[in-house]
N, C-alpha and C positions, 0 to 999 in steps of 0.2 A: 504494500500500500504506500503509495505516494507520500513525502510530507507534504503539509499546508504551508508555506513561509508566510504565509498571509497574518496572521495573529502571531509570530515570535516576536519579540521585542530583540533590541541590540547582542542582550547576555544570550538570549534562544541560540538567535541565529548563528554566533558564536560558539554555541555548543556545537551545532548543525554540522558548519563548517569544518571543525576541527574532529569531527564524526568520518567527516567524506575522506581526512590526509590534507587540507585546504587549508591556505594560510586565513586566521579570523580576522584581517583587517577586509575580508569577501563582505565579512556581513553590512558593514555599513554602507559599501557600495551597489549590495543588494539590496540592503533600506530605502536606499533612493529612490532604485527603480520603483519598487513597488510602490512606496507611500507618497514619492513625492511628482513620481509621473506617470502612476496609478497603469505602471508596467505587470503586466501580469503572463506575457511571451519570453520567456529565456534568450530566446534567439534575437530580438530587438536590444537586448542590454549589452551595449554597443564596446563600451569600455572594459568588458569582461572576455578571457581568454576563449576561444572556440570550443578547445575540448571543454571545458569547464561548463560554459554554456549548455553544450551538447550531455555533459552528467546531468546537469541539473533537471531538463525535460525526462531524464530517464528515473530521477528519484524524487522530485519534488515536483511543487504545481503551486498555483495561486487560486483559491478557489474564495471568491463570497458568496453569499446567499442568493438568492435567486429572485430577482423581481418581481413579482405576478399580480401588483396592483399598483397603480401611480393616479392620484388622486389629485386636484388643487380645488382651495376654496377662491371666493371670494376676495379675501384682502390678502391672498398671498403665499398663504400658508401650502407648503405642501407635504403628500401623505403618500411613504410607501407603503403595501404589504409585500414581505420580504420571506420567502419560503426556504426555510432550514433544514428540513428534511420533509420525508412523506407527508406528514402526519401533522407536523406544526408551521406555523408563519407567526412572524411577530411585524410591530409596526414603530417606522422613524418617519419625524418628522421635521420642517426644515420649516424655521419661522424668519421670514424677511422683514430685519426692521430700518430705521433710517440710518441710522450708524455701524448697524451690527446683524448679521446670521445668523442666528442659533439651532443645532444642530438637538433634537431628542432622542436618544437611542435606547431601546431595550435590554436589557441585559440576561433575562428569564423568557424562558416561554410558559407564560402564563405569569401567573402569582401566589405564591402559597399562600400569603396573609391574612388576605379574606377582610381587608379596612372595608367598611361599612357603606363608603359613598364613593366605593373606586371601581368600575365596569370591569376593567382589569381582573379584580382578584375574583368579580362573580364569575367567571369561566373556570377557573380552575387553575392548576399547573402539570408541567409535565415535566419540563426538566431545563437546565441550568443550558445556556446560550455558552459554547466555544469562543476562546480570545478570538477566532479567526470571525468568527459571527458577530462577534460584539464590534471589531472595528471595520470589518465589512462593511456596517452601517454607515460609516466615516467614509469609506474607499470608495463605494459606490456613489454618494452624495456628492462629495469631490469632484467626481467623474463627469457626474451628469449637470452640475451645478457651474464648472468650472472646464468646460472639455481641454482649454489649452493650455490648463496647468496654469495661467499665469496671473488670474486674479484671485485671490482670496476672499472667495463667497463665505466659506464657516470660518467664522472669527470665535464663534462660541460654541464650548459643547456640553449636553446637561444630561447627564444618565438619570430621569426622568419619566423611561417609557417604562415599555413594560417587566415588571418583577422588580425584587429587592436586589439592589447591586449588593450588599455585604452580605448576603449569602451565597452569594457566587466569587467571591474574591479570587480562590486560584486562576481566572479568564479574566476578572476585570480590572487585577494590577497590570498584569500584561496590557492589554487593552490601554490602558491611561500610561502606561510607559512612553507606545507607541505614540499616543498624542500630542505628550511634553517633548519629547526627541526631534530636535532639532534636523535631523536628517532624514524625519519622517513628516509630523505635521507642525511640529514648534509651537504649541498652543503654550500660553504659559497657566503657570496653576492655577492661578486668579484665575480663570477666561473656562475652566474645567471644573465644571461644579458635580459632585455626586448628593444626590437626595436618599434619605435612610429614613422608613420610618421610626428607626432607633432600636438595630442591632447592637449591643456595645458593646459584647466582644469585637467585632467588626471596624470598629469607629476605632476604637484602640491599635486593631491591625493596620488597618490605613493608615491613622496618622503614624505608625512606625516605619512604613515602607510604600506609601506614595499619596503623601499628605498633599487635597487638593482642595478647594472650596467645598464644603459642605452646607447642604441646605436639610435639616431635620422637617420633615410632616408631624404637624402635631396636632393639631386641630381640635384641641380641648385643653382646659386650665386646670384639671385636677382629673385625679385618677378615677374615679369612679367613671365621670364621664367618658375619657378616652378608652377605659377599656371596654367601653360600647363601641366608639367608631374604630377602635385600632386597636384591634384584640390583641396583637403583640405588647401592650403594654402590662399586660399580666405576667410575661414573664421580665419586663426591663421595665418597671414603673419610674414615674415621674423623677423621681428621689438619684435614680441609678443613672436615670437620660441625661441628665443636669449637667451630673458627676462628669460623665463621660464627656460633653460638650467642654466642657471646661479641660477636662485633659486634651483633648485634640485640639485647644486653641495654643497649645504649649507649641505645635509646630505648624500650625495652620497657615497657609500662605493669604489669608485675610485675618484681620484681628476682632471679629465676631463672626455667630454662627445667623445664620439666614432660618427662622423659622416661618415653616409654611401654614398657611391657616385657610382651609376651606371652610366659607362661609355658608350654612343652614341654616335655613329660617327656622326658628323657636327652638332650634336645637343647642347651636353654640354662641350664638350672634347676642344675648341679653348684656347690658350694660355689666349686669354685677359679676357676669364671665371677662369682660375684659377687663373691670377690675384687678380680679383675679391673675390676668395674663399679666399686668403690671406687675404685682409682686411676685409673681415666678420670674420675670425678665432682672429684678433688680439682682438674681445669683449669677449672672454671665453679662458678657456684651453682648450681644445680639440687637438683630434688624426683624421685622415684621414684613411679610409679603399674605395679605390676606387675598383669598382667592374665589371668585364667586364660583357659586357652585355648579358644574354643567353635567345636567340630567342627561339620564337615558333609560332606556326602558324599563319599569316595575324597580325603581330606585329606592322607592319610597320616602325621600328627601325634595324640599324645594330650597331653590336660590334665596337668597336675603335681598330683601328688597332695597335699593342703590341707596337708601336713605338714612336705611340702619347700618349699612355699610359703611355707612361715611360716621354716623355718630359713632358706632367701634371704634374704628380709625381715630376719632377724634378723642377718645380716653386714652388711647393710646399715647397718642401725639400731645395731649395733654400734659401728661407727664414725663415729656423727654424722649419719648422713643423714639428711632426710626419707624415711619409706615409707607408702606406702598401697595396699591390696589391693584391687582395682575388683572391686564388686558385680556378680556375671552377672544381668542385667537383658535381659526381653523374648526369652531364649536359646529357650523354647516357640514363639515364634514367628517364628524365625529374624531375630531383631530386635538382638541381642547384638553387639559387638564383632567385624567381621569376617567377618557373616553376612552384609552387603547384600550384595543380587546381584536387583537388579530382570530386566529384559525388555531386552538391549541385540545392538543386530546389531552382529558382530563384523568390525572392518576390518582388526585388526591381525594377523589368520591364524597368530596366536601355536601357538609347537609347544612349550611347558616352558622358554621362557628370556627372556627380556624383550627386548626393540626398543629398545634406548637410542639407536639413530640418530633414534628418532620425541619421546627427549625434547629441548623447546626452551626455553631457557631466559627 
């Protein structure tokens, strides 16, 4: 069986090379090709010796995922589905703003979580997305975004989409390797954000070995509440989340953490809940990104009405915080915050409550 050089990072490739009898300064001349001129023919990497070339077709390949839906909204947004194998697809999304690109990529096929207002976890999961799938997402976007290499359409990128990135860490450090590497996409760590809904063993592995912007889903001010919407909070409650935030700012290449807040009518949204968010905010630095809520089918949640929105916001903001109101982007095309829900066969035969024995740390 073929390698994939598609998802090794610099040390990978390096192994690879030094696998074949090859001197390993191959791999960053192979980094090139692939990532930065989204080379994926042996035979075109011009700079590399014949025979070598001619090994390479015979042991490795470049493979990503396979396209089989391309979608665009209205203001822009655009919507792959990305086919992984038989059985599953996941979905990236490509949000065009006036200054900036922002790239969403899956990291699971499906979701084990099972968060309460996320279409994602209602389908179920099946399994953990390969490094070579996770920056696929990246490669192919690139490609199609950018055909001559030469302007830099994704300036941004937010492991966002579908599944929890830290429970996939063995593919997603790799993954985020490749994005920071200079000889691959040069993102710098600011500009590479990972969203958690608050793994912490996870948070902790990260920030030891490839500390990047983090943005925490929390979407509730006390425990009781969240382990309604974000059943993982029974195993990592509030008290632990905090903790943990606070250790990953020791090496975090931003100096607070971005919490997420999906806003639900009568759910989360009452004055005496953001209260509450204040005096949880006063144990870290942190920023506020509240986010309306975008329905989809038998959710059984509604949006907050833009009025209570703003008064949230404004206890917030009241007392010093950072707030900011996320733009529903891509929502026509079920492309929005919490709408992915690609094609995934379901293993986890979920009945309304989440499988925290299936999470590993």
């Amino acid at each position: 069986m073929k390698q994939n050089l598609l998802g090794l990072d610099v040390d990978g490739l390096r192994r690879f090379f030094e696998e074949q009898g090859e001197k390993p300064f191959r791999a960053r001349q192979v980094l090139r090709w692939i990532h930065q001129s989204g080379e994926a023919d042996f035979s075109r990497m011009s700079d590399i010796a014949r025979p070598l070339r001619e090994k390479l077709a015979q042991v490795a390949c470049v493979e990503a995922p396979q396209i089989v839906g391309d979608t665009q909204a209205a203001d822009g947004t655009r919507k792959w589905l990305l086919k992984v194998d038989q059985g599953n697809a996941v979905e990236a999304v490509f949000i065009p703003e006036t200054k900036r690109g922002t790239l969403c990529i899956s990291s699971q096929a499906g979701c084990v979580l099972d968060c309460a207002f996320c279409s994602t976890g209602r389908q179920g999961f099946n399994r953990n997305l390969s490094a070579a799938e996770i920056i696929g997402q990246l490669w192919l976007s690139k490609k199609i975004l950018s055909p001559e290499g030469k302007e830099r359409v994704i300036s941004n990128v937010v492991m966002m989409g579908m599944g929890e990135p830290l429970l996939n860490l063995d593919n997603v450090i790799p993954a985020l390797r490749l994005m920071l590497d200079d000889n691959a996409y040069g993102l710098s760590r600011r500009r590479v954000t990972l969203s958690t809904a608050g793994v912490v063993p996870g948070m902790d592995r990260l920030r030891d070995e490839c500390p990047v912007a983090l943005a925490v889903s929390l979407h509730a001010p006390n425990d009781a509440l969240r382990d309604r919407l974000v059943p993982l909070n029974r195993k990592y409650p509030l008290r632990e989340l905090i903790a943990a935030c606070n250790r990953y700012l020791e090496k975090a290449p931003r100096d607070f953490i971005t919490f997420e807040y999906v806003m639900l009518d009568g759910v989360n949204d009452g004055d005496a809940q953001a209260r509450e968010l204040v005096a949880l905010a006063a144990q870290l630095p942190c920023k506020f990104n509240l986010i309306p809520f975008n329905p989809f089918p038998a959710s059984g949640f509604e949006r907050s009405a833009p009025e209570r929105i703003r008064c949230f916001a404004g206890i917030l903001q009241a007392a010093g915080l950072t707030v900011t109101t996320r733009k529903t982007r891509g929502d026509d095309i079920a492309a929005a915050c919490g709408q992915l829900a690609g094609d995934v066969v379901d293993r986890t035969r979920r009945s309304g409550r989440v499988h925290l024995k299936e999470i590993r740390a």
